[in-house]
C-alpha positions as CSV (number, residue, x, y, z in Angstrom):
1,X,23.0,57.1,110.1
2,X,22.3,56.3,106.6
3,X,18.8,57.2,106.9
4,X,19.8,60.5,108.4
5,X,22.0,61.1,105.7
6,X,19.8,59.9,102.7
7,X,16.9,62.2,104.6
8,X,19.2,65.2,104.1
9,X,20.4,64.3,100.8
10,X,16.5,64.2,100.0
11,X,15.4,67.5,101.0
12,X,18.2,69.5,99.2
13,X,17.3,67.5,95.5
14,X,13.6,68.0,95.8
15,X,14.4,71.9,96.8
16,X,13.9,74.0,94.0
17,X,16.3,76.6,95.3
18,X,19.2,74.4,95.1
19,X,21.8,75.0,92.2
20,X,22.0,72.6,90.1
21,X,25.8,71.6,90.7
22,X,24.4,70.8,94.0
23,X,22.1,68.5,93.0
24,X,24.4,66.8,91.2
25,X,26.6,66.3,93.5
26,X,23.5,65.0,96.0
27,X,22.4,62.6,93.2
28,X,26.0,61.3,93.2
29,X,26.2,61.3,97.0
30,X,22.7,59.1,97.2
31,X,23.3,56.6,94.6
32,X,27.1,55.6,96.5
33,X,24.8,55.2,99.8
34,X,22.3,53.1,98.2
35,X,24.0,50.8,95.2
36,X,25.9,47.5,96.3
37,X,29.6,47.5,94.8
38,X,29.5,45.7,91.1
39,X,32.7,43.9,92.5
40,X,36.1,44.4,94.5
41,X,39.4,44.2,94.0
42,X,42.5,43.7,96.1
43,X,44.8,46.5,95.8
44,X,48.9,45.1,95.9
45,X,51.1,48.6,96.6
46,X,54.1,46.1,96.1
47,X,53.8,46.8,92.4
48,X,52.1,43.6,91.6
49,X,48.8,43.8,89.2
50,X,45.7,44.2,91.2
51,X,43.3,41.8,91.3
52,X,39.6,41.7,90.9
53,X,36.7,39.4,92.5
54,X,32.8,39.3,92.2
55,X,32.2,38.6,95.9
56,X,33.7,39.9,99.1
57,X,34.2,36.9,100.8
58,X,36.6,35.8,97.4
59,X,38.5,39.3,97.6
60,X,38.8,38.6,102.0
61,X,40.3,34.8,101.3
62,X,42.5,35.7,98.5
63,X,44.1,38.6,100.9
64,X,44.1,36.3,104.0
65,X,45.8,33.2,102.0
66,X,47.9,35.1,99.0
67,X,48.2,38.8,100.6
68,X,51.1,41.2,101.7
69,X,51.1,43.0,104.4
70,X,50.5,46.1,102.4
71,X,47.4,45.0,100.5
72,X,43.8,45.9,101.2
73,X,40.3,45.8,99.6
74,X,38.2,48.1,98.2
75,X,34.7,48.2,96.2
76,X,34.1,48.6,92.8
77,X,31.2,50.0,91.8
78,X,29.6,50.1,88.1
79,X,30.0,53.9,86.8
80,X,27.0,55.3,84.2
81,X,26.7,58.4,82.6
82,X,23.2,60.1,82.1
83,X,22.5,62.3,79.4
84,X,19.4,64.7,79.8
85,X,19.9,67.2,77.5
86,X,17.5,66.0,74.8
87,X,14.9,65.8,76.7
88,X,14.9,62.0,77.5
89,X,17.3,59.7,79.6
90,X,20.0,57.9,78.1
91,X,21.7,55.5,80.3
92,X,25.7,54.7,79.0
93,X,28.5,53.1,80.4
94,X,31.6,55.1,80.9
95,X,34.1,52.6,79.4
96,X,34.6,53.2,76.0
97,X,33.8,50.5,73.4
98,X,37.3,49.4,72.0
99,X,36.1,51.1,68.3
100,X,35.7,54.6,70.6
101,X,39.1,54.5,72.4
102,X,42.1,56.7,71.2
């Protein structure tokens, strides 16, 4: 399915009719099919703080020997921002430094 999917996703960035919102979204689309998750957290709806592991098998113990009933797992993935308006890529994380945060 993934193949199908990345296949599809192919042909509409490397048409030169598309709009360029739909690319975007494409490129978006492509890179959640094809990155691994940078880590995963356990999400506790009983307003406890959530917790965070590098490794699913740590995030699928900690829920089967610490979890609620209400708590489940998700995937974290690393978020960057790509600047192309000068002509060149510039690759940036989206979390601000703590000198840029107001």
């Amino acid at each position: 399915m993934n193949k199908r999917l990345l296949n599809y996703i192919d042909k509409i960035l490397y048409d030169s009719s598309s709009e360029p919102l739909q690319q975007m979204i494409c490129i978006i689309a492509k890179l959640s099919l094809i990155s691994a998750p940078a880590g995963w957290a356990v999400k506790r709806p009983c307003g406890e703080k959530d917790r965070l592991f590098t490794s699913q098998k740590e995030a699928v113990s900690f829920l089967n020997n610490k979890g609620f009933r209400d708590d489940y797992i998700v995937p974290l993935y690393a978020t960057v921002k790509v600047d192309m308006s000068a002509g060149e890529l510039k690759h940036m994380l989206l979390t601000p430094l703590p000198s840029e945060e107001e």
